[in-house]
C-alpha positions in Angstrom: 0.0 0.0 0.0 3.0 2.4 1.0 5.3 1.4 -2.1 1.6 2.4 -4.7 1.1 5.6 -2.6 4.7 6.6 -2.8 4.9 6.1 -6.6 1.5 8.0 -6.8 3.3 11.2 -5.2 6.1 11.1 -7.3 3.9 10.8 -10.3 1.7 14.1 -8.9 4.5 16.1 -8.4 6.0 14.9 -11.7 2.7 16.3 -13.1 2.2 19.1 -11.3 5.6 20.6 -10.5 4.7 21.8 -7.2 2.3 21.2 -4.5 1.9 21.9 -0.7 2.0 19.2 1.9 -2.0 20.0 2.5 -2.6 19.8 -1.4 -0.5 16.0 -1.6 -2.3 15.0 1.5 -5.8 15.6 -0.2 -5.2 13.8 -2.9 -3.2 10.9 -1.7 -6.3 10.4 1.1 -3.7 10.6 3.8 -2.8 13.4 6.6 0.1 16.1 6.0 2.2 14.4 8.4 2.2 11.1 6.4 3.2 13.0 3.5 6.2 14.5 5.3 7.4 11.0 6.3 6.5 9.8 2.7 8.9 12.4 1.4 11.6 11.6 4.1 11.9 8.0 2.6 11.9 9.2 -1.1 14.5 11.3 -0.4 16.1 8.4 1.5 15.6 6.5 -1.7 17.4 8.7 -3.9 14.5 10.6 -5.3 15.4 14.1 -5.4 12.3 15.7 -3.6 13.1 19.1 -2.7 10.7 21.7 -0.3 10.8 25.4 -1.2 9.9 27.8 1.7 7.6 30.5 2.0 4.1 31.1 0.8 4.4 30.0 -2.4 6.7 27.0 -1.4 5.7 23.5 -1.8 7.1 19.9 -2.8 8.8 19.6 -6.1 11.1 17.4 -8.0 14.7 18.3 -9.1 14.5 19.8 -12.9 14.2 16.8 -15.5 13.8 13.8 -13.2 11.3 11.6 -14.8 10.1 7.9 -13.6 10.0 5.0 -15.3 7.1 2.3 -15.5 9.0 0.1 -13.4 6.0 0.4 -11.1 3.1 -0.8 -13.0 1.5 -4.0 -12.3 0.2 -6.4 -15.0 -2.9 -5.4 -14.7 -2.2 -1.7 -15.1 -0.2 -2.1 -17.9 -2.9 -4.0 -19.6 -5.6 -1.5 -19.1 -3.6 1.5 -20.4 -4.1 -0.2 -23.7 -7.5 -0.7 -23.1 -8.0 3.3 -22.5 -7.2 5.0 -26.1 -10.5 4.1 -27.7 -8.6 4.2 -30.9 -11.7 4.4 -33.0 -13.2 8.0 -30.8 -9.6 8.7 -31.0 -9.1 8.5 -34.9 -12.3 9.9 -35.3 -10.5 13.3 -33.4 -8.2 13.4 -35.6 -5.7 11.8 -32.5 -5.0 8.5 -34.1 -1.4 9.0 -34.9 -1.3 10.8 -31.3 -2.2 7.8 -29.7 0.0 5.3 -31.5 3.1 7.3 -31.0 2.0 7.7 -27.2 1.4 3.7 -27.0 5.2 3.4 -28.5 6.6 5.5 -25.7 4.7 3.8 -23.0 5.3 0.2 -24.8 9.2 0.8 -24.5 9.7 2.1 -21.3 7.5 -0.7 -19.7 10.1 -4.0 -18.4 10.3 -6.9 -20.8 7.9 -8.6 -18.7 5.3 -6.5 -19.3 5.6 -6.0 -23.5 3.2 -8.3 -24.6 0.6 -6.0 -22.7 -0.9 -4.5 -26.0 -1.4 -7.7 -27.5 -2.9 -9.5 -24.8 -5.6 -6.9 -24.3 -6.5 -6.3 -28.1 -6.5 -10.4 -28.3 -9.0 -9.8 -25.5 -11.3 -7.1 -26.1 -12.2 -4.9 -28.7 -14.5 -1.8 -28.1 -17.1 -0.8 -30.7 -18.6 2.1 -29.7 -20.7 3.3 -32.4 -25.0 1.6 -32.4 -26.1 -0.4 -34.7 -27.0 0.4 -38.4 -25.1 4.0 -38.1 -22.8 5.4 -40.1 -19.1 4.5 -39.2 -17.6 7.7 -41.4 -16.9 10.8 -38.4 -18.8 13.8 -38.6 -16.9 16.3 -41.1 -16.4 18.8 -38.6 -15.7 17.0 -35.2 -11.8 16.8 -35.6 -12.2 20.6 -36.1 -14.2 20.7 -32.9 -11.8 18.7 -31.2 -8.7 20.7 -32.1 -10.8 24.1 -31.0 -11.1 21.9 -27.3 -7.8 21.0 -26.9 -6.8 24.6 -27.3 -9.7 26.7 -25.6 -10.5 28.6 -28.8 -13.8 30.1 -28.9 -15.7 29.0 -32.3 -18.3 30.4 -34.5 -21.0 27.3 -34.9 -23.2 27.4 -38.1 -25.8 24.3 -36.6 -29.0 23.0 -38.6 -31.8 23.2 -35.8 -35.1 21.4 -37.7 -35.5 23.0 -41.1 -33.2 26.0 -41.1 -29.4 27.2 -40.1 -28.5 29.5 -36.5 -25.5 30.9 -36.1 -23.6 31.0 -32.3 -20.7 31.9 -30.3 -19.7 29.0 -28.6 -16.8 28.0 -25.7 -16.2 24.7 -26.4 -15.4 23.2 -23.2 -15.8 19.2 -24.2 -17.2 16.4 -26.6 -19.2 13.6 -25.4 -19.5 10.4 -27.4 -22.6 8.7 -26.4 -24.6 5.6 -28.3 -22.7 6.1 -31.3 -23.3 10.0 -32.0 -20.9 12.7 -30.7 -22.0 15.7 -28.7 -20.2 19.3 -27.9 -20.5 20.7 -24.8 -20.1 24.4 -24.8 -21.0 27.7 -23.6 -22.8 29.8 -24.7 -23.4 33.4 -23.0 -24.0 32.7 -19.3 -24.9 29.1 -19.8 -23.7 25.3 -21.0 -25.3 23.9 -24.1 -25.1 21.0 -26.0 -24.9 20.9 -29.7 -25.3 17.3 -32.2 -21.7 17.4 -33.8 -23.7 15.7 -37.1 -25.8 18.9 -37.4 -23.0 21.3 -37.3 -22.9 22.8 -41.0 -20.4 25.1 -40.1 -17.1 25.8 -38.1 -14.9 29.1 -37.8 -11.8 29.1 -35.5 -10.1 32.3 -35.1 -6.8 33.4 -32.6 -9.8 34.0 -29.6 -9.3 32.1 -26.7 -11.2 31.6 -23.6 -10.4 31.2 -19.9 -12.1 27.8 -19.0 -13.7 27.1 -15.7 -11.1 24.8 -13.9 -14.1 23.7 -11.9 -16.3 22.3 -14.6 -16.8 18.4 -14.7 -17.6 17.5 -17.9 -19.0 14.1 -16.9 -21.3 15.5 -14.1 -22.5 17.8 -16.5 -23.5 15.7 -18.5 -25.2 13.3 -16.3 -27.3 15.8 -15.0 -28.4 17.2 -18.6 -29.0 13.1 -19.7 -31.0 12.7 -16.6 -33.0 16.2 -16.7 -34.0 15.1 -20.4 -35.0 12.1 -19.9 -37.4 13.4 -17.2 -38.2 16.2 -19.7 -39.5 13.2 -22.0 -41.6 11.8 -19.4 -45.0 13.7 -19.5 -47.2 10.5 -19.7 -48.2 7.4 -18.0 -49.4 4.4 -18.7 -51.1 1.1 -17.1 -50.5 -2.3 -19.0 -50.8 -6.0 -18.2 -48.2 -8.0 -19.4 -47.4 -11.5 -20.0 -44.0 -12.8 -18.5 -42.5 -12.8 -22.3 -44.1 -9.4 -22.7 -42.1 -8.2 -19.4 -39.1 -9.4 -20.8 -39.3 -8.0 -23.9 -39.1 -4.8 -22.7 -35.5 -4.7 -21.3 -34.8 -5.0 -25.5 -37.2 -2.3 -26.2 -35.4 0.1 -28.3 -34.8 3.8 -26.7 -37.3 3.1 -24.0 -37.5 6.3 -21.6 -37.8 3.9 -18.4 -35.8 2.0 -16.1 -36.4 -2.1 -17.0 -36.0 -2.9 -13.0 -37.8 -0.5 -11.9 -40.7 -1.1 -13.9 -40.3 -4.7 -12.8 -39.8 -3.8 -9.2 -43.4 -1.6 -9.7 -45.4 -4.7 -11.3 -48.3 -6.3 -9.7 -48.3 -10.2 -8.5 -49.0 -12.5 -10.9 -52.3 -13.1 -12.0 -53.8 -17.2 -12.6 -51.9 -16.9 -16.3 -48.8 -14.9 -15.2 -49.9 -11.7 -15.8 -48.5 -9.0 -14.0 -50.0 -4.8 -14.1 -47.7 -2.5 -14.1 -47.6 1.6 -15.3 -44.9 2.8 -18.1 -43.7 6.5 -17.5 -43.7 7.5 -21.6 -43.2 10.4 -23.9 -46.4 10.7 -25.3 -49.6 8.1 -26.4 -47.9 8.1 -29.7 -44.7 6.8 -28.9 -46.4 4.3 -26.4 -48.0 3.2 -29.5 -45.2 2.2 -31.2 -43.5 0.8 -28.3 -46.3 -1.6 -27.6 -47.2 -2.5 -31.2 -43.9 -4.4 -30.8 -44.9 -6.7 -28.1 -47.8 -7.8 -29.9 -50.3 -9.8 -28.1 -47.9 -9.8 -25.0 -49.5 -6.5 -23.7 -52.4 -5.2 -22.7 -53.3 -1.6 -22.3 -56.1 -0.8 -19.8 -55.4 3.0 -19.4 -55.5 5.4 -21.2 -58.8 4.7 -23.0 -57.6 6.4 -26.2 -54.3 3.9 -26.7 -56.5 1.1 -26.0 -58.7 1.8 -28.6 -55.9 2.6 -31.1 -54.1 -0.8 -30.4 -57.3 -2.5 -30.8 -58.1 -0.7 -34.0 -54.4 -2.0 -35.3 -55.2 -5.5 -33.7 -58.7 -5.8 -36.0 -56.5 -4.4 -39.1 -53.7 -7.5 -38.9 -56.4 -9.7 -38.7 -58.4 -8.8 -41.6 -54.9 -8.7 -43.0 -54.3 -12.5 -41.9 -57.8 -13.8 -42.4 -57.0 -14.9 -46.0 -54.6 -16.6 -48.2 -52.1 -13.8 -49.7 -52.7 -12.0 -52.9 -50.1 -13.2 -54.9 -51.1 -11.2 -58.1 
């Protein structure tokens, strides 16, 4: 435990150049005084930690002293390989960025460790984008990505339903999520989010912008995800469902509900194993289409107007199916 925390403070200050006793201590989970004895034995070890007095004064290492991954376990090394996401990555315009990086983590690992790369891409293999989607990147997210990296405020031309808006934008992050890529940006005195496929339009200039150090891009964007899905969820709805047709929703495509929770809400079975439950939904209409899928799995019993529009559709398939095809 001592030997991982040790090698994590020389890899702070490494990163960091300098930093307090109080500012190690917080993120190493342990109390100022463990840190001064931690620093005692590095320097006992050869490691040339040095302390600078005085209020701006704080822990730093002697000019050019690097580590080398002699400190990595198998497991580590293996899931640094695992981390590039080369296909997010390429799509950024970062591919040869992360190959080169891979070659200068690859050689300063120990021989014991080289075959790292190979036994985790014989092992797993991430495909991020959904189903039946385009592979190619949009034609402007590598742009996007650039204007991240270095904190330069853009000029978005985005497609918003059947015409173009123009905004200033501070383009703090992108966010790949099911396949389709997101920027995260703001925009006057708040953060908005923009489909990177409906951008028509990107202008860099030599602007830059002084980004809030405090932001957390992945908080950010769990709240947004969360406050739209309960944005979606202006209906309800009570079914009866067989057990298939309860299982057959934790497959249904896009649905705006939680599978367990909806399970956790159902009714006990009735004498043919049919439970009652109610389906949070965006609207009648999309409940329609969601339960046309289940087929005679599901039963509506509220409201009365999806009932009768499922049993309308019910009538039509038979009609459909009462005769032999029309082969003509």
């Amino acid at each position: 435990m001592r030997a991982s925390r040790l090698i994590s403070l020389v890899l702070l200050l490494q990163s960091r150049e300098t930093m307090t006793a109080a500012e190690l201590a917080r993120e190493l989970e342990v109390s100022e005084r463990t840190v001064y004895r931690d620093v005692l034995a590095l320097s006992a070890a050869g490691v040339p930690v040095y302390a600078d007095r005085g209020r701006a004064g704080g822990y730093r290492l002697l000019g050019g002293y690097q580590t080398r991954l002699t400190g990595l376990t198998r497991d580590e090394a293996e899931a640094l390989f695992l981390s590039g996401l080369p296909g997010p990555a390429g799509d950024m315009g970062l591919a040869d960025a992360v190959a080169s990086a891979e070659l200068k983590v690859l050689a300063a690992l120990p021989p014991t460790l080289r075959d790292a790369p190979a036994r985790a891409g014989q092992r797993f293999h991430l495909d991020v984008p959904g189903w039946f989607r385009e592979s190619a990147p949009p034609p402007w997210l590598a742009e996007l990505a650039r204007a991240v990296w270095r904190d330069r405020v853009v000029q978005l031309r985005y497609r918003r339903g059947d015409r173009e808006v123009g905004r200033r934008v501070e383009p703090y992050g992108l966010v790949l999520k099911s396949g389709v890529w997101y920027l995260v940006g703001r925009v006057g005195d708040g953060m908005r989010t923009y489909r990177v496929d409906r951008v028509v339009g990107v202008e860099v200039g030599g602007e830059t912008f002084a980004r809030d150090e405090d932001f957390d891009l992945g908080g950010h964007w769990r709240e947004q995800a969360e406050a739209f899905l309960r944005s979606m969820l202006r209906a309800e709805i009570t079914v009866r469902l067989s057990a298939a047709g309860l299982r057959a929703l934790r497959w249904a495509p896009e649905a705006p509900f939680a599978y367990e929770e909806v399970t956790a809400a159902a009714g006990e079975p009735d004498g043919q194993g049919w439970r009652i439950t109610r389906l949070p939904v965006e609207s009648v209409e999309v409940a329609y289409d969601l339960l046309l899928r289940l087929g005679p799995e599901a039963e509506v019993l509220d409201p009365p107007e999806l009932r009768a529009r499922l049993a309308g559709a019910a009538r039509r398939l038979g009609e459909l199916y009462r005769s032999e095809p029309d082969q003509r």
